[in-house]
C-alpha positions in Angstrom: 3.9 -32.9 45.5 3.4 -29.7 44.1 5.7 -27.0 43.6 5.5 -23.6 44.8 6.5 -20.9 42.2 7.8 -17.7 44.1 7.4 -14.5 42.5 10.4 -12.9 42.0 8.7 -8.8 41.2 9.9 -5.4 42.2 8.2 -3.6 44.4 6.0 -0.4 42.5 5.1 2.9 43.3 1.0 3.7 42.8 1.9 5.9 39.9 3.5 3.0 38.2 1.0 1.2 38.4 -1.9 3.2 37.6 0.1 4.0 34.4 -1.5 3.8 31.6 0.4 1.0 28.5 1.8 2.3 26.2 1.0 1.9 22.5 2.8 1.4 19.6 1.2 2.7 17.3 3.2 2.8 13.4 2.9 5.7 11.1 3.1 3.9 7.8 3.9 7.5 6.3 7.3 6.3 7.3 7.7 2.5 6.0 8.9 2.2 2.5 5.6 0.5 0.3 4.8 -3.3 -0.3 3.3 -4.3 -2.9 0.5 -7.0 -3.5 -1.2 -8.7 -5.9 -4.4 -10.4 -3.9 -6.7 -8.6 -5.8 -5.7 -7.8 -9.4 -8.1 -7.8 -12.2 -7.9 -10.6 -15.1 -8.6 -8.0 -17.9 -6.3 -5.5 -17.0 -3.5 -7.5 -15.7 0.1 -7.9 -15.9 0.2 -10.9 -18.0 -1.6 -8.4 -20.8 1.7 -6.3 -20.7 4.3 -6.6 -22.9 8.0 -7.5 -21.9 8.5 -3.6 -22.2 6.1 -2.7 -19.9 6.9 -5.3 -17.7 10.0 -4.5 -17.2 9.2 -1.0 -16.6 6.7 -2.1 -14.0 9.8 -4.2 -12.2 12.0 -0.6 -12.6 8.7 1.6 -11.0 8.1 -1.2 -8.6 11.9 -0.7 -6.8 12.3 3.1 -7.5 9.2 3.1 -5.9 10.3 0.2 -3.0 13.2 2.4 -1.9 11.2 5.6 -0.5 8.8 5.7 2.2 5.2 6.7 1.5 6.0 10.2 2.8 8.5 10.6 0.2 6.4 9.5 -2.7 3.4 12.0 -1.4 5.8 14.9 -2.6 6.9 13.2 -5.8 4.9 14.8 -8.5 1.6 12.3 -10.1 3.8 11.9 -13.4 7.3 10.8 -11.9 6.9 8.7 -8.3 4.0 10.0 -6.9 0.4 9.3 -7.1 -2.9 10.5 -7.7 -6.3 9.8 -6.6 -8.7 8.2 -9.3 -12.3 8.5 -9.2 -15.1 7.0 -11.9 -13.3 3.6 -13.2 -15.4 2.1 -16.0 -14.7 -1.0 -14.9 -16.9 -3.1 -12.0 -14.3 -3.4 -8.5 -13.8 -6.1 -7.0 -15.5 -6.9 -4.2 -13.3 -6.1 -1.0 -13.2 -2.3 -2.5 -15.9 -0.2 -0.5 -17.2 3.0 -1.6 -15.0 4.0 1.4 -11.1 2.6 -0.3 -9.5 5.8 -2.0 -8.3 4.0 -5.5 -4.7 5.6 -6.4 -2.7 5.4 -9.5 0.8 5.6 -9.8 2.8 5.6 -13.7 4.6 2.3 -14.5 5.3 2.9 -18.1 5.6 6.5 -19.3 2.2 7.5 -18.3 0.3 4.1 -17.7 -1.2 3.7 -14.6 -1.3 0.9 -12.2 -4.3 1.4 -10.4 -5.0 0.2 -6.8 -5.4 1.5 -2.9 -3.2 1.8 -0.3 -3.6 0.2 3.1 -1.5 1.0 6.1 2.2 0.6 3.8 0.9 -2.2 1.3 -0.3 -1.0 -2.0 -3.0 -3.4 -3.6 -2.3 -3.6 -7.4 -5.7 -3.8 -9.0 -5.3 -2.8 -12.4 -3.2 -1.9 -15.3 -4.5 0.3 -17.4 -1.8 0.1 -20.5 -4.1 1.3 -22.9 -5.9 4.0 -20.9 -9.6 2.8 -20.8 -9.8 2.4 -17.2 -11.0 5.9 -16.3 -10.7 9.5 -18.2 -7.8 10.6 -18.2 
């Protein structure tokens, strides 16, 4: 035997229905950062910090957590905010396209952690502790 299911719908006007859906669409100018570490580089890596640094990083890393990204575009390039970093003197990995804007915020006094933003994660790719990444 089978079972009839009734549909239980409102009845719409032709407007309603023609509507178009709506889409949510999220401007990550207004979601705090997340950080990753998919794609950092084995020379210039964290684990070639010292405790110092580290522990600087940890300190940027939740100064940094507790703004959004529209915040931290009006920080200046030497306190929270970031700047854009062309010519790195080191090959990229392989998921960076000619087309991934690299971006370098300071972690410890003016070292840069090096990496790219996508939607509201920033990809940590390097650290560049003793400034031989790129001309500074």
């Amino acid at each position: 035997m089978k079972k009839i299911i009734k549909n239980d719908y409102k009845k719409t006007s032709r407007s309603t229905i023609l509507k178009q859906p709506e889409t949510n669409t999220i401007n990550y100018d207004n979601e705090r950062p997340v950080f990753s570490f998919k794609f950092l580089h084995s020379k210039y890596s964290i684990e070639s910090c010292t405790n110092e640094e580290k522990l600087s990083f940890l300190q940027t890393m939740y100064n940094l957590s507790n703004l959004t990204w529209k915040q931290i575009k009006q920080k200046p390039r030497h306190g929270l905010g970031f700047e854009k970093i062309n010519n790195i003197k080191c090959q990229l990995p392989s998921q960076i396209t000619d087309d991934v804007k690299l971006i370098a915020f300071r972690f410890y006094g003016n070292a840069p952690m090096i990496g790219y933003r996508k939607s509201d994660i920033f990809h940590i790719i390097f650290f560049d502790r003793d400034f031989t990444l790129y001309d500074h």
